[in-house]
N, C-alpha and C positions, 0 to 999 in steps of 0.2 A: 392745707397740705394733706393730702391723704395717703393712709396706709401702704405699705410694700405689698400686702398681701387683701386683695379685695375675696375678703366672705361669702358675698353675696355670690348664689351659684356656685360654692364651692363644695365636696363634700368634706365632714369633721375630720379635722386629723390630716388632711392632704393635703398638704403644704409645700409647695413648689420649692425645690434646690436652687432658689437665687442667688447669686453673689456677692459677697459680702464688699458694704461701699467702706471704698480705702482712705474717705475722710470720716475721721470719728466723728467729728461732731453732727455728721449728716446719719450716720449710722446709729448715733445716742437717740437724735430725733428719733429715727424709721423704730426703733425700736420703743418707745416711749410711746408711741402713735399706735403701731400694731396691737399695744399692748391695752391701750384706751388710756390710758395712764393709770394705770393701779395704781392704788397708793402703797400695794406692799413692793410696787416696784422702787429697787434703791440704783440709785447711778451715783458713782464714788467718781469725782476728775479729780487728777493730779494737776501740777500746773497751776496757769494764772486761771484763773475760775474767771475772769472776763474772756479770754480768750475765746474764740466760735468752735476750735478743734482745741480739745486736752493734747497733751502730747501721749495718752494714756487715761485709762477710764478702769474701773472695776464695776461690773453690774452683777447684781443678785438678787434675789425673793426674800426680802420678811418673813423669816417662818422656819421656811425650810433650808434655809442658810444659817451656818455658823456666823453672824453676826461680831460676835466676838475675836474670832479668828480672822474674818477680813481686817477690822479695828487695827488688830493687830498688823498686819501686813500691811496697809497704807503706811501705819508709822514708821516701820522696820524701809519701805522703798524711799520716803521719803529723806529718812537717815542715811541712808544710801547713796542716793541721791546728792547730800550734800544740803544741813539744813539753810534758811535763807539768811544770805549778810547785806548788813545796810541797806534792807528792803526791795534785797534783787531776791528773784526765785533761782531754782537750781535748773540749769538748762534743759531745754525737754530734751534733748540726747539722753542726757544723763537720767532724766526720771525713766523715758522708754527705758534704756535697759536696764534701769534698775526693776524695775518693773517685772520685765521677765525674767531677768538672772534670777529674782527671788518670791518666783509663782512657786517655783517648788518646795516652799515651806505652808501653804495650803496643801496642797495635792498637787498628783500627777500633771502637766501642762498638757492637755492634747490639743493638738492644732481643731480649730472648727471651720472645715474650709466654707457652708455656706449658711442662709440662716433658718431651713429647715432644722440643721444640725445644731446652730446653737439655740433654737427656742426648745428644743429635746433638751441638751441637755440644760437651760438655766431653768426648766419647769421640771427637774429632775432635781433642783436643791445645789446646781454647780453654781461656781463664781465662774462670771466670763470675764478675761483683760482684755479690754478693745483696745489695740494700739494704732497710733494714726500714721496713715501710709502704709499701713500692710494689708492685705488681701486675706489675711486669716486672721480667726482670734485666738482666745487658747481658753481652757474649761478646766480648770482645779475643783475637783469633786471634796464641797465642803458642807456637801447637807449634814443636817442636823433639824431632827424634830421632836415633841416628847411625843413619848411612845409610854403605852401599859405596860405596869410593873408585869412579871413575872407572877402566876397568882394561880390558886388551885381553881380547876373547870368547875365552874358553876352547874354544868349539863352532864357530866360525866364525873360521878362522883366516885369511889372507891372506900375500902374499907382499910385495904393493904395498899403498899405501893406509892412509887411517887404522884405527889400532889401537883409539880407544875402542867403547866397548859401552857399551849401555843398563845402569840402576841398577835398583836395586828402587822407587828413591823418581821418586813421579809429575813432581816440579816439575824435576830435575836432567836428566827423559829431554825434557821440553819446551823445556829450556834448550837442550840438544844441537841440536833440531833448530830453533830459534833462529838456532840459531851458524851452523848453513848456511841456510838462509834468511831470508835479512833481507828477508820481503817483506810489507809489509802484509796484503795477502791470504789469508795462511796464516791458516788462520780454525783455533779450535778451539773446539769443541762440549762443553763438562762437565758428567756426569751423575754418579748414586751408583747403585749395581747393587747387590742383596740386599740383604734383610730386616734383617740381623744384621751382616752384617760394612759395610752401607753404603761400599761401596767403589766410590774414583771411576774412574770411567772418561771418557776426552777420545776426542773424533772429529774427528778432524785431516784436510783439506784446504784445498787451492788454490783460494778462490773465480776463477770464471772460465775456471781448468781442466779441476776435476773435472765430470763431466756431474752434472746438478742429480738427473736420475731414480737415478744411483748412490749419493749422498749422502742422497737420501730415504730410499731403501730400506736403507741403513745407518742411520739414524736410527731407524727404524720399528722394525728388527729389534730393535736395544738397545734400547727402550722397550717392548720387548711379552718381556723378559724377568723373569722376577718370580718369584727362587728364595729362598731363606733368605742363602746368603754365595755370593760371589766370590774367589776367594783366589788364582788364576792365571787368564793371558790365555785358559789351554787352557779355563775353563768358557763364557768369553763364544765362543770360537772352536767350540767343539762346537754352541752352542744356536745360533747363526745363521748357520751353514753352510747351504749350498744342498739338495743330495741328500743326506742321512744316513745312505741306506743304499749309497754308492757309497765304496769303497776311498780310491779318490783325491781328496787334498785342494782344498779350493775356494778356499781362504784362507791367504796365504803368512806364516809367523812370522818374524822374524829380530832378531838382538840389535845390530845394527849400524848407527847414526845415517843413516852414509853411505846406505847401503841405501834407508832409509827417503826421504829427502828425494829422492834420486833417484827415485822408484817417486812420489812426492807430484805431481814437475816432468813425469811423466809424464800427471798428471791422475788418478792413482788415490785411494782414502784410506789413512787408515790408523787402527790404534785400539791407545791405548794405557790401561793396565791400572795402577795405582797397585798396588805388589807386586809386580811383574811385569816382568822384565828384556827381556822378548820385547813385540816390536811385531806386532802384527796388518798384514797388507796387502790390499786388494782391489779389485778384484777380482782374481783372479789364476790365469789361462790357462796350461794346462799347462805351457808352453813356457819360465810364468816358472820354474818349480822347475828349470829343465837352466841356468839364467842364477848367474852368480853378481858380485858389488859388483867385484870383482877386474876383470873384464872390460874394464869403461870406464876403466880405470886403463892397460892394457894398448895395444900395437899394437895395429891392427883386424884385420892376417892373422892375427897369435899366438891375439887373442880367438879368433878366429873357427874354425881348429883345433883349441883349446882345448874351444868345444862342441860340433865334429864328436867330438873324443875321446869327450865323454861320454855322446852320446848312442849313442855305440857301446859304451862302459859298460852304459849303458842295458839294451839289447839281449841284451846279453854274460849281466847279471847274473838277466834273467828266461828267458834260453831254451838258455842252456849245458847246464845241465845237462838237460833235455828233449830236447835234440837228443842228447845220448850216449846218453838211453835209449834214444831210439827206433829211433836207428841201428844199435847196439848191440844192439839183441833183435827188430828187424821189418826194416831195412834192409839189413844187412849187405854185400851186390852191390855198393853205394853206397861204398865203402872202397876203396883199391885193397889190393890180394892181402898188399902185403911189413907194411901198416898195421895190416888185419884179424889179421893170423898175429899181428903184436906185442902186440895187443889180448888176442886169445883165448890166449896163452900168458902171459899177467898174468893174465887171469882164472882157468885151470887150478886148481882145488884150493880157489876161492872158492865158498863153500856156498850165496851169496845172488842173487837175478836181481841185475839192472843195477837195479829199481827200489830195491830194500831197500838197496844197499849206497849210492845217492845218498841214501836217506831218513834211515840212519844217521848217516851223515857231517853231513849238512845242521843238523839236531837236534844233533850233537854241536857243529859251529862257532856255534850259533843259544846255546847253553846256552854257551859259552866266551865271546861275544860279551857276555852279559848281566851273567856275572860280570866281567866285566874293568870295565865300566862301572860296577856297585853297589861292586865294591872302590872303597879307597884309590887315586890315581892312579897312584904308582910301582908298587905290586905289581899294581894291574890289568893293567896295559903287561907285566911279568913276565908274567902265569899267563897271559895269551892269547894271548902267541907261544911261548911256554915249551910251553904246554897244547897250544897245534896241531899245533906239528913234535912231541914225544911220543909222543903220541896219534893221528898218522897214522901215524908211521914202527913205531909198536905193533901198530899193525891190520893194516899192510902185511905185517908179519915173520910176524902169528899165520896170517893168511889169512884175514882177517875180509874185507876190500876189499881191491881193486888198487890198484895204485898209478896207474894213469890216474884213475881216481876220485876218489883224492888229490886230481890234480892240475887236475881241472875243478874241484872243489870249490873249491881255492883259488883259481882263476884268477875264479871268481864270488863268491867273498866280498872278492877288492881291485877287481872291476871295483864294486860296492857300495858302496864308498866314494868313488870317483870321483863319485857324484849328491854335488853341493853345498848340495843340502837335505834333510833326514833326514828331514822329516816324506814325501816320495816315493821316499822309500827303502820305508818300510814295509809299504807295496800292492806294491812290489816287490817285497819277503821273502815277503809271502805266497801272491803270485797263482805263484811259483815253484814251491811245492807242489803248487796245484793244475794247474799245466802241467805237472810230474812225475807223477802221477797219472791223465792224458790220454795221455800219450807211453808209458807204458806198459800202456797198454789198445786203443788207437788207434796209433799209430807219429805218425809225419809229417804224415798226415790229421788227427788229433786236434790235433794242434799248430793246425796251419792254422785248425781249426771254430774253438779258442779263442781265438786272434787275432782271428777275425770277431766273438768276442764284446767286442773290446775296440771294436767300434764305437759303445758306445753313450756312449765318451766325447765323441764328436760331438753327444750331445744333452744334455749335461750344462750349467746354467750356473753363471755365476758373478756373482753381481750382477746380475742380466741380459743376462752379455755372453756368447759361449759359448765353452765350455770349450778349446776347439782351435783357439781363431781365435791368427791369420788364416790357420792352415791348412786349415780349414771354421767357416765360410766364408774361401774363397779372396780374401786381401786382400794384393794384391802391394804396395803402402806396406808393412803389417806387415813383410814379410819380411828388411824390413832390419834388422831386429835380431829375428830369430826362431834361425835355424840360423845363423846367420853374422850378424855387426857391421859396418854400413857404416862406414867412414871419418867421420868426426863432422864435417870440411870438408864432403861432402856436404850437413849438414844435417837429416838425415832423425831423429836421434837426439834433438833438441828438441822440447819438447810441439806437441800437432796446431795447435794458434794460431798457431806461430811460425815452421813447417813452410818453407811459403812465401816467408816474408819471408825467413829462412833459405837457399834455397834460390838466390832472387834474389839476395842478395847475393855467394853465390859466382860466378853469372854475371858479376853487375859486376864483380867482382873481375879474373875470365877476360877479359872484355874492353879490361880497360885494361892 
């Protein structure tokens, strides 16, 4: 007997609206059969168990089925039912409606009128009741899976501030940001993304906050994606990005509740990923990845220090090494005398220009960097401080590099960690290369041309907003919390609504 649904030439996920067959026992097979027979597939019959049609069936998945919960509700139908005297059973009348009268102590009963709709929902964690002779079945939503505790981000650490981090499971990350917003308003938006893996995805904002044209054009995006699976927030975050072929990110990740509901009260969205620990944010202006959740916890001088620091990081980590080269092998005049003499007598006996010995080095800390993170976490932490001090003081002693080399090298792989989001760390790692690569063709000049080329982030957007506001366009409100943090008594740090009213009332305040 073969399947209801032939695979072959079909594509993943597109499962034809059949009609469900109104003998169960023919309909246990068709599903047993479609299914190859899994063994976490469970089929429960009520009734004489010799019988070819149960009068009534319970099907569900191992795993992701409350197990327990069904246990229970056979016994409770069965009692129902009428248990069995002098070795008669109880009439399948009587089991059918027992049956359904008391599906609603699992879940909700939704009718499943075909069997597109119920392989959705029994590979969604539902119990299905298959009753015999009816043309529909019904679906009590009884999943149940273990899911990851609640646990501080391993990747986003903090000094200040709450420790939790988002889960893998969708409903415990919407709880989170629940718990900080208790506001009606917070609207969320549920869909299912890919063919096959049907995975939901929620679009979370602030009715009344977010601007309506942001939320559209988030809505639109998710809806005009249409692959096979979804399995992390990074495939919805690649397909509906802005520029695709621009380095830098349009759409900020982050695993941190706080974070989120913060960036929400700001008027942005967000989108969260059932699987997926990491929340999506947007839209999201350069400016946000130099910001980090820490901040508004903080003083507003410390903050604000804080991203002077790194945006001098920033800087540090893309043009360090570029500026050694270039001064180094076309500048030199540019040194004073006692500096240069110190330089060129490190270099002495070094077989490589200025550019091979930063491209060695850079390659060798990029490949120490990689392992440290695919290892185990204590021997990572070993082999990539263990691996660098090594491995430069090896290269220094052969004559491979200088030891100034060394020490720009390193001075640009901890300014690299100083950015508080990684995903702008990484147009950073590489546009590095190609500013080494400039700097020692070009000098100084070269430098400068490729700078001019980083103008085109001023035409970049993000959601429709652009990419370097309110730095271009010049929006001095923005600026209070761009390079520096106003004081929050100011008021400037509350959504644009509230701005005002905000602002007033510190006047009143001042006045009385």
């Amino acid at each position: 007997m073969k399947p209801t649904f032939s695979w072959e030439g079909t594509e993943p996920g597109m499962l034809q609206p059949l009609p469900l067959d109104p003998d169960a026992g023919r309909l246990l097979e068709t599903i047993r059969q479609d299914m190859g027979g899994s063994g976490d597939l469970v089929i429960r019959r009520f009734g004489d168990p010799a019988a070819p049609s149960p009068p009534a069936a319970l099907v569900y998945i191992d795993g992701i089925s409350d197990e327990e919960t069904a246990d229970r509700y056979i016994s409770d139908v069965l009692q129902a039912a009428g248990a069995e005297e002098d070795g008669l059973a109880p009439p399948a009348a009587a089991v059918a409606s027992a049956a359904l009268r008391l599906l609603g102590t699992i879940g909700s009963g939704d009718p499943v009128p075909d069997m597109a709709a119920l392989y959705e929902r029994l590979l969604s964690g539902s119990a299905i009741l298959v009753l015999d002779g009816s043309e529909l079945a019904f679906a009590a939503s009884n999943a149940k899976w273990k899911s990851r505790e609640i646990a501080e981000s391993p990747n986003q650490t903090a000094i200040r501030g709450p420790r939790e981090s988002f889960t893998e499971t969708m409903r415990v990350n919407t709880a989170l940001l629940r718990r900080k917003i208790k506001d009606p308003r917070l609207w969320m938006e549920s869909m299912q993304l890919g063919r096959m893996t049907k995975t939901e995805v929620c679009l979370i904002y602030i009715q009344g906050l977010a601007k309506p044209s942001v939320v559209e054009e988030a809505r639109s995006r998710l809806q005009a994606i249409d692959i096979d699976g979804v399995l992390d927030s990074g495939y919805v975050e690649e397909l509906i990005a802005d520029d695709r072929r621009s380095f830098f990110p349009t759409i900020k990740n982050t695993e941190l509740p706080d974070s989120v509901a913060g960036e929400l009260m700001e008027g942005k969205i967000a989108i969260l990923v059932d699987g997926s620990p990491d929340a999506l944010i947007a839209p999201a202006p350069f400016f946000t990845f130099m910001q980090s959740a820490e901040d508004y916890y903080q003083a507003a001088l410390y903050s604000s220090l804080l991203r002077m620091l790194r945006l001098l990081g920033l800087f540090i980590a893309l043009l360090l090494p570029s500026i050694y080269i270039a001064i180094t092998t076309f500048h030199r005049d540019m040194l004073p005398f006692t500096l240069l003499f110190s330089l060129m007598a490190q270099r002495e006996g070094v077989p490589f220009p200025a550019f091979v010995e930063a491209l060695v080095m850079e390659i060798t800390f990029e490949i120490l960097r990689e392992a440290g993170l695919r290892m185990p976490r204590p021997i990572g932490q070993a082999v990539s401080v263990v691996g660098t001090l090594v491995i430069g003081q090896a290269a220094v002693d052969a004559g491979i590099v200088s030891a100034a080399m060394v020490i720009v090298v390193s001075v640009t792989a901890i300014a690299t960690f100083t950015l508080p989001s990684y995903s702008i760390s990484i147009p950073i790692r590489m546009l590095r290369f190609a500013f080494m690569a400039v700097a020692a063709s070009f000098g100084l000049y070269g430098i400068i041309l490729a700078l001019l080329l980083l103008l085109h982030l001023s035409s970049l957007k993000t959601f429709g907003e652009s990419y370097m506001s309110p730095i271009a366009p010049l929006r001095t409100r923005g600026l209070a919390d761009t390079l520096a943090r106003a004081p929050r008594w100011t008021g400037f740090l509350q959504p644009m609504l509230s701005r005002r009213a905000g602002a007033r009332r510190y006047r009143d305040r001042r006045h009385d």
